[in-house]
C-alpha positions as CSV (number, residue, x, y, z in Angstrom):
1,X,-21.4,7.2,13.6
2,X,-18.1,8.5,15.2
3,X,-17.1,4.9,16.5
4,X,-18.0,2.9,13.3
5,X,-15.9,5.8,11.7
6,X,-12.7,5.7,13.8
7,X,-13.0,1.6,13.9
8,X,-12.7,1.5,9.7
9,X,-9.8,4.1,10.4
10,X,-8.1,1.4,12.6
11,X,-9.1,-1.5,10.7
12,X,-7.7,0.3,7.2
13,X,-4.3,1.7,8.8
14,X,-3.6,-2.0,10.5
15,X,-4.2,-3.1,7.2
16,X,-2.1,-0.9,5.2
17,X,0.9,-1.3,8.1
18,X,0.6,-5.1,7.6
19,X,0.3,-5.3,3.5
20,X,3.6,-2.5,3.9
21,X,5.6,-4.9,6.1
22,X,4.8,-7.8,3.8
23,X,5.7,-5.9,0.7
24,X,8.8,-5.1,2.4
25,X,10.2,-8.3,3.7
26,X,8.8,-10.4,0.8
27,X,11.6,-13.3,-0.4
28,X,11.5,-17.0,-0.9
29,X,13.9,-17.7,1.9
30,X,12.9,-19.4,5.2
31,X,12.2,-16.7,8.2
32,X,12.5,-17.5,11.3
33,X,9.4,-18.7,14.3
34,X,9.7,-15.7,15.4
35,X,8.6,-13.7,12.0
36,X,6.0,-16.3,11.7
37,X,4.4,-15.5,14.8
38,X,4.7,-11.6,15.0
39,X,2.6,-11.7,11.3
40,X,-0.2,-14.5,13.1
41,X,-0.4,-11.4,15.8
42,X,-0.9,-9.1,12.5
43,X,-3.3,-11.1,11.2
44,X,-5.2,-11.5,14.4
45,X,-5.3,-7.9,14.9
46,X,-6.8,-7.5,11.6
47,X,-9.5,-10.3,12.3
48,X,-10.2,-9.6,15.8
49,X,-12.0,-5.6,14.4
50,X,-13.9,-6.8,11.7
51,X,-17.3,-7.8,13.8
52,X,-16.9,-4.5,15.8
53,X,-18.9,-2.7,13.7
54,X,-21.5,-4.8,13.2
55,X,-22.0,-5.5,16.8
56,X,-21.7,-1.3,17.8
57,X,-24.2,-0.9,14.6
58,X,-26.5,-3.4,16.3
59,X,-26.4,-1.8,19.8
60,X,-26.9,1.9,18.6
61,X,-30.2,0.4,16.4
62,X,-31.4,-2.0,19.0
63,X,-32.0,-4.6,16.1
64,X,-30.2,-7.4,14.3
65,X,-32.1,-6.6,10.6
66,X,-30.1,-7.3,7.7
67,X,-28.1,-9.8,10.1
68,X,-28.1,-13.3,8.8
69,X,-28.4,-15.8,11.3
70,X,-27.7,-18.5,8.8
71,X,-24.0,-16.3,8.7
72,X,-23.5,-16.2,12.3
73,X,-24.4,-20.0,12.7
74,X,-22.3,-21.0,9.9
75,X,-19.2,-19.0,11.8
76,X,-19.6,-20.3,15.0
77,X,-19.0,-23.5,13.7
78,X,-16.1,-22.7,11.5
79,X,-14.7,-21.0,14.7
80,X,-15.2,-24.0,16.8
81,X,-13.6,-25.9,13.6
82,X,-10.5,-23.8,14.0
83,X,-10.4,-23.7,17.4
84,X,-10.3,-27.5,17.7
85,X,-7.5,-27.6,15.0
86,X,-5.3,-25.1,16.6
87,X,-5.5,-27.2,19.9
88,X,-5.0,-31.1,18.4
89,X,-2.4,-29.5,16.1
90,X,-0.6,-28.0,18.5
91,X,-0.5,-24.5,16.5
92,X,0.9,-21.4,18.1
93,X,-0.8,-18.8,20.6
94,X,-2.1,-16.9,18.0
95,X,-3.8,-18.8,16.0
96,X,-6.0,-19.9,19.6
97,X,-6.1,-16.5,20.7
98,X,-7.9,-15.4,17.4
99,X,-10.5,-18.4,17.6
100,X,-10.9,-17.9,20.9
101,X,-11.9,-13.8,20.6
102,X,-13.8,-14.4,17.2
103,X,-16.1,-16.9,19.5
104,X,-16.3,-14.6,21.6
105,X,-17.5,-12.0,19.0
106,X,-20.2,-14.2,17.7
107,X,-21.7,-15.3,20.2
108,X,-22.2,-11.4,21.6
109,X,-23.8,-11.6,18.0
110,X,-26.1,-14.4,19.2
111,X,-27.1,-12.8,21.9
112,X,-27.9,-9.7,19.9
113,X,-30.2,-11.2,17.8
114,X,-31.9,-13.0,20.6
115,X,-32.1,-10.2,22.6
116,X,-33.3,-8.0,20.2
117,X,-35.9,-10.4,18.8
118,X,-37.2,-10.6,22.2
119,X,-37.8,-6.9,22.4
120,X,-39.6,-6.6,19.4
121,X,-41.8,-9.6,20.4
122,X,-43.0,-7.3,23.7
């Protein structure tokens, strides 16, 4: 559809913006926090698209098929994983942000294939 379409256009020019910048300021010498940080905000923006078009897929079918819940499971615990080491280790705000959202995303995932399981049952 239009929105899956214009979602991988996002997703691919973000990616191609980021790989640029990286290509551009690549060197072995020490950058500063603030260099750090602005490429964790990259990265998040990168990470934070990639369920969209799964979860938009699943809402225009009304079904989770092909979905594995064995998938989505295993990344809700790897995002509560990360989100517990980004707060013991005292990591920056993007590195929480991004656990925090991808949570987020997976459990609208959850509630998909509930959902959706549900209606088929009726």
């Amino acid at each position: 559809s239009k929105a899956i379409k214009i979602n991988y256009f996002i997703l691919s020019l973000t990616t191609l913006i980021v790989l640029s910048y990286a290509i551009l300021n690549f060197t072995f010498l020490h950058h500063g926090k603030t260099y750090y940080d602005m490429a964790g905000w990259l990265s998040d923006a990168c990470w934070t698209t990639y369920l969209f078009p799964q979860i938009i897929k699943n809402f225009y079918l009304k079904s989770t098929v092909g979905l594995s819940v064995w998938f989505v499971l295993l990344s809700v615990v790897l995002g509560l994983l990360d989100m517990t080491s980004a707060l013991t280790l005292h990591w920056d705000w993007p590195s929480i942000t991004n656990s925090s959202i991808g949570l987020l995303k997976k459990a609208i995932l959850i509630f998909q294939i509930v959902y959706y399981q549900r209606i088929k049952r009726i």
